[in-house]
C-alpha positions in Angstrom: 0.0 0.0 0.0 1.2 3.4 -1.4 2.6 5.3 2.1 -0.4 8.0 2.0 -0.2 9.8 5.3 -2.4 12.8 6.6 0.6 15.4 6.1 0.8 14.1 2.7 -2.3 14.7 0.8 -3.4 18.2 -0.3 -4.1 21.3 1.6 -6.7 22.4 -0.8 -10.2 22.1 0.6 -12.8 20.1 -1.5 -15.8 19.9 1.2 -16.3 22.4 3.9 -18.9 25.3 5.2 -21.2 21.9 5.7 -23.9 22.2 8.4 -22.7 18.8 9.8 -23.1 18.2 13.7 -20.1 18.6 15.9 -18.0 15.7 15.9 -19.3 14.1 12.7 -17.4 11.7 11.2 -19.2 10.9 8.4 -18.1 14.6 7.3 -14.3 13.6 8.5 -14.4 10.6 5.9 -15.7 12.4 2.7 -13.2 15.4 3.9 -10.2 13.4 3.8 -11.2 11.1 0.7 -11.8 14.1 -1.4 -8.8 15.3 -0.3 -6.8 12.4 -1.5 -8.9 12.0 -4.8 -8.6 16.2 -5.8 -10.3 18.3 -7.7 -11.0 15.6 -10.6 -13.6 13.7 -8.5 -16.4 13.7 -9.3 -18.6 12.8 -6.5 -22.2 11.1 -6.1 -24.6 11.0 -2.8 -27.7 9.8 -2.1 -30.4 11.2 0.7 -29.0 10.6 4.3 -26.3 12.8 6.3 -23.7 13.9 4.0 -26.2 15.4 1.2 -28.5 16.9 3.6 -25.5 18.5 5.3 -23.8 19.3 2.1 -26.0 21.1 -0.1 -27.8 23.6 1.5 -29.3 26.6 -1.0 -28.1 28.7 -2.0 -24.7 26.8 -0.6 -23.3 23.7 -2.2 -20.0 22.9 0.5 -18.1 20.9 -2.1 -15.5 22.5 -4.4 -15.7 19.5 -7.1 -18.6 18.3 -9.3 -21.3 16.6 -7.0 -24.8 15.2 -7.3 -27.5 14.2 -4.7 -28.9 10.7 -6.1 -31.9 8.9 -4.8 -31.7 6.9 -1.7 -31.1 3.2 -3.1 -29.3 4.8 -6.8 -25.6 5.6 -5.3 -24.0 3.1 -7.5 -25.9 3.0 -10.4 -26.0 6.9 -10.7 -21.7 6.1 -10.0 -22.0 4.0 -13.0 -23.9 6.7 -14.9 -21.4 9.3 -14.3 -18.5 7.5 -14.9 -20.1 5.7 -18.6 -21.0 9.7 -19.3 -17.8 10.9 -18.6 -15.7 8.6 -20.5 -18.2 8.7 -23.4 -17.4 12.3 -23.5 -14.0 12.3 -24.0 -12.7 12.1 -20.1 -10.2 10.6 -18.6 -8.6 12.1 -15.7 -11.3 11.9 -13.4 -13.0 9.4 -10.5 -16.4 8.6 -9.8 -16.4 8.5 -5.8 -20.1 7.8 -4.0 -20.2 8.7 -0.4 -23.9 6.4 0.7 -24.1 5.8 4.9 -25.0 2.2 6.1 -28.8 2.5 5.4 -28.1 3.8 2.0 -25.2 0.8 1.5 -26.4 -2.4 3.6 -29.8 -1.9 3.2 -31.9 0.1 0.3 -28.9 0.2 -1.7 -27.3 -3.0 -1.7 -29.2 -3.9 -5.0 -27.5 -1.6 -7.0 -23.9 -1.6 -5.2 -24.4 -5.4 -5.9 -25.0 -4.5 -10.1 -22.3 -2.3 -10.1 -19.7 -4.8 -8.9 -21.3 -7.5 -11.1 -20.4 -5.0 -14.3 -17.2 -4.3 -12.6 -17.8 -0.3 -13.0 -14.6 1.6 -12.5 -15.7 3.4 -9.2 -14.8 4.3 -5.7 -18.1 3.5 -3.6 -17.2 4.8 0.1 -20.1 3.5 3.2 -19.4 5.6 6.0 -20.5 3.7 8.6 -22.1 5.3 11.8 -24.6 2.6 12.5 -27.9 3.7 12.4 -30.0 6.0 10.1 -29.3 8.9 11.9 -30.6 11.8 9.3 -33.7 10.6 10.2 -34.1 9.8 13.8 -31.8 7.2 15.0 -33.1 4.2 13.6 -32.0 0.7 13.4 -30.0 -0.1 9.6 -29.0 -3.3 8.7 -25.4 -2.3 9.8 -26.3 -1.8 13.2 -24.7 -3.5 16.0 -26.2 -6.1 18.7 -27.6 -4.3 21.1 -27.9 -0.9 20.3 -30.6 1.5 21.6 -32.6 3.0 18.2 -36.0 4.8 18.3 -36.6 1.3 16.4 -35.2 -1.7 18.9 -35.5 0.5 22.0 -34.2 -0.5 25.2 -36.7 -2.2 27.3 -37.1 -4.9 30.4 -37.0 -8.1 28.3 -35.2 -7.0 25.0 -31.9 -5.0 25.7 -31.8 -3.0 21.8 -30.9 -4.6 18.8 -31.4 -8.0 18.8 -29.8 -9.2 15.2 -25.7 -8.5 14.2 -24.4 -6.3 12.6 -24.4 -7.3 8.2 -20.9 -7.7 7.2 -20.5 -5.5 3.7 -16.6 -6.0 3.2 -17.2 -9.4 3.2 -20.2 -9.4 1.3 -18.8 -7.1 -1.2 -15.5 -9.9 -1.4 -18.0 -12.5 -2.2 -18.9 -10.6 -5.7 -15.2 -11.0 -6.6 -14.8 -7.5 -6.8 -11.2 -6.1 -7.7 -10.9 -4.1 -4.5 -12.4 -4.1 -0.7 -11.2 -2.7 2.6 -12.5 -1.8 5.9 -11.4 1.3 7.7 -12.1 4.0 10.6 -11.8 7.3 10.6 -9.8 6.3 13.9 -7.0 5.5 12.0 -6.8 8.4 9.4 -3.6 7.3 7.7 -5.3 3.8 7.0 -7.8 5.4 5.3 -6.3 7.7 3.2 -4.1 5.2 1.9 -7.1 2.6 1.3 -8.9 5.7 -0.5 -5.2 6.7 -2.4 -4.5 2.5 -3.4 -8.8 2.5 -4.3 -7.5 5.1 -6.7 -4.9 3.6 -9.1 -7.2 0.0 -9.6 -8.9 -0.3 -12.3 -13.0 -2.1 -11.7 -15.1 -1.5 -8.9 -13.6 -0.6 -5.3 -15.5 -0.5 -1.8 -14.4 1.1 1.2 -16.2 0.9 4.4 -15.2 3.3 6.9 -16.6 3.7 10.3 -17.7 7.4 11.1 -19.0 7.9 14.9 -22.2 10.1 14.6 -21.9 11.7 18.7 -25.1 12.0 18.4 -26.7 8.8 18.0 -23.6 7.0 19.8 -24.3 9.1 22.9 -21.0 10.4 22.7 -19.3 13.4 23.7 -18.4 15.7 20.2 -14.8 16.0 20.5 -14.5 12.3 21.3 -14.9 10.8 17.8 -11.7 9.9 16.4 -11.2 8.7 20.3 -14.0 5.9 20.0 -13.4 5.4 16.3 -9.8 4.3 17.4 -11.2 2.0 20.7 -13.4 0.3 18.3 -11.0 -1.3 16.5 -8.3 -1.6 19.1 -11.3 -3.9 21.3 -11.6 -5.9 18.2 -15.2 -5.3 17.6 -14.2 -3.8 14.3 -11.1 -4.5 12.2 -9.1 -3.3 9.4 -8.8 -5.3 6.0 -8.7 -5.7 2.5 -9.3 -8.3 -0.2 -7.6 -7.9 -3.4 -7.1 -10.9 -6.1 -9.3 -13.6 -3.8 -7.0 -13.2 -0.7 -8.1 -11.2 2.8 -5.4 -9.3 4.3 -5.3 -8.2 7.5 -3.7 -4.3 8.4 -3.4 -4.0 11.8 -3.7 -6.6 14.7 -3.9 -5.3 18.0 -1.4 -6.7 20.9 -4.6 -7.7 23.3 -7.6 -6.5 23.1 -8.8 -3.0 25.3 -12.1 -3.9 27.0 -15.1 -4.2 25.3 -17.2 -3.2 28.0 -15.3 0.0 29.0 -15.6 0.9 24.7 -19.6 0.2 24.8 -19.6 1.9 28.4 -19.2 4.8 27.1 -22.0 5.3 24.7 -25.4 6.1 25.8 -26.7 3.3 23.4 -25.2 0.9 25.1 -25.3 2.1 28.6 -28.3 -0.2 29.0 -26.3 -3.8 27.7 -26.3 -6.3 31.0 -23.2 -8.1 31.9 -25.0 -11.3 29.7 -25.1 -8.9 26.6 -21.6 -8.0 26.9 -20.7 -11.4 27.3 -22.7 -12.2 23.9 -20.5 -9.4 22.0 -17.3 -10.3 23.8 -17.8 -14.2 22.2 -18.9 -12.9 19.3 -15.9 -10.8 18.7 -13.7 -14.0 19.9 -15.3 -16.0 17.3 -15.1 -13.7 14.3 -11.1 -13.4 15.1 -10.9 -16.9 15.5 -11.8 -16.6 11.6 -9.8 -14.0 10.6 -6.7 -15.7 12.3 -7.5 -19.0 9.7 -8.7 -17.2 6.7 -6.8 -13.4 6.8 -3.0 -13.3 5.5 -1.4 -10.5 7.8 1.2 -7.5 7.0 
């Protein structure tokens, strides 16, 4: 992987003056992708945080060509774009979508999964904060066990979200795409180069990027990339790519920080009973009990 760090890419500014909430970091992500990608992106969203935060009349907050696209149309509009583009004469350009999880794992996994199947050449980027949280907090197919939405509330004899958390990088793998990774805007420098090395490949790329929302989490603002890093660094989330049929493996922690001290510290959580914790803590021992037999590491 190219060695993309934070002082690296440019100082220019290609999204900013947004009306995002304090601590976002679904705003972080697109920030520091455009950044890496430059002026020549060319850059699609559909309804959720990013759009309504980005394009505010008589405002638009991002510097390159960008288009709002219908809620479950990220990729396919992607794929418009980029046909229209090169059918014009283009070359130096990239067609980047920025979708959240509802937009990604859920309404718009139908045409994410056409776009990989026609092996498009785009950048599709899910930043990940776990809920649908332009419209209320509620549950996606991306969020966690046990989380407190307006939709799996938090009550005496069900403790939040009851079903686990979808797995889009692997899900994404399984189309034999040309490019996946995982990432969190917790580890900026690993996402940047994932964005940077999404660049230079030729097909379809996906990047899934985890982007606290303080908000929902129940989170203070200026603690974002904080919790960003602790989720991977507890193993609940962890940082990957597949290229040419083989998962790699980025960064392995030592030992583990506590899981419970990491969902502690989120008001959607604060609810979880020692037997929920002990349901994640398993899980998390059983997914890396997988990714020890079937990840290469570097």
């Amino acid at each position: 992987m190219a060695n993309k760090t934070a002082d690296s890419i440019s100082r220019d500014e290609f999204f900013y003056g947004h009306k995002a909430c304090a601590g976002c970091g679904g705003s972080l992500a697109v920030r520091a992708a455009l950044k890496v990608l430059g002026p020549r992106a060319v850059s699609v969203l559909p309804a959720g945080c990013m759009s309504a935060v980005g394009f505010n009349f008589p405002q638009l907050c991002f510097s390159n060509n960008s288009i709002i696209s219908t809620f479950a149309g990220t990729a396919s509009m992607l794929t418009g774009v980029e046909a229209g583009l090169r059918a014009k004469g283009y070359k130096d350009f990239t067609a980047v979508g920025f979708a959240g999880d509802g937009g990604t794992a859920d309404i718009g996994i139908q045409a994410l999964s056409g776009a990989i199947d026609r092996n498009d050449n785009i950048i599709y980027i899910c930043y990940d904060n776990e809920a649908y949280m332009n419209t209320g907090i509620q549950k996606s197919g991306l969020t966690p066990f046990g989380a407190k939405t307006t939709t799996t509330p938090a009550g005496k004899n069900i403790h939040g979200n009851i079903r686990p958390k979808k797995n889009m990088f692997e899900i994404a793998a399984a189309h034999g795409i040309p490019y996946a990774a995982t990432a969190s805007v917790g580890y900026i420098n690993d996402f940047i180069a994932k964005v940077q090395k999404a660049s230079q490949i030729q097909g379809t790329k996906y990047i899934h990027v985890i982007a606290p929302c303080p908000t929902g989490w129940g989170v203070p603002v200026d603690e974002t990339v904080n919790i960003a890093r602790e989720v991977v660094d507890s193993g609940l989330w962890y940082l990957a790519e597949y290229e040419n049929g083989e998962f790699t493996l980025n960064h392995k922690p030592k030992q583990f920080t506590s899981v419970e001290e990491y969902l502690r510290k989120q008001g959607r959580f604060r609810h979880l009973s020692d037997e929920d914790i002990k349901i994640i803590t398993d899980s998390r021992d059983k997914k890396w009990e997988y990714i020890e037999k079937n990840f290469n590491y570097k």
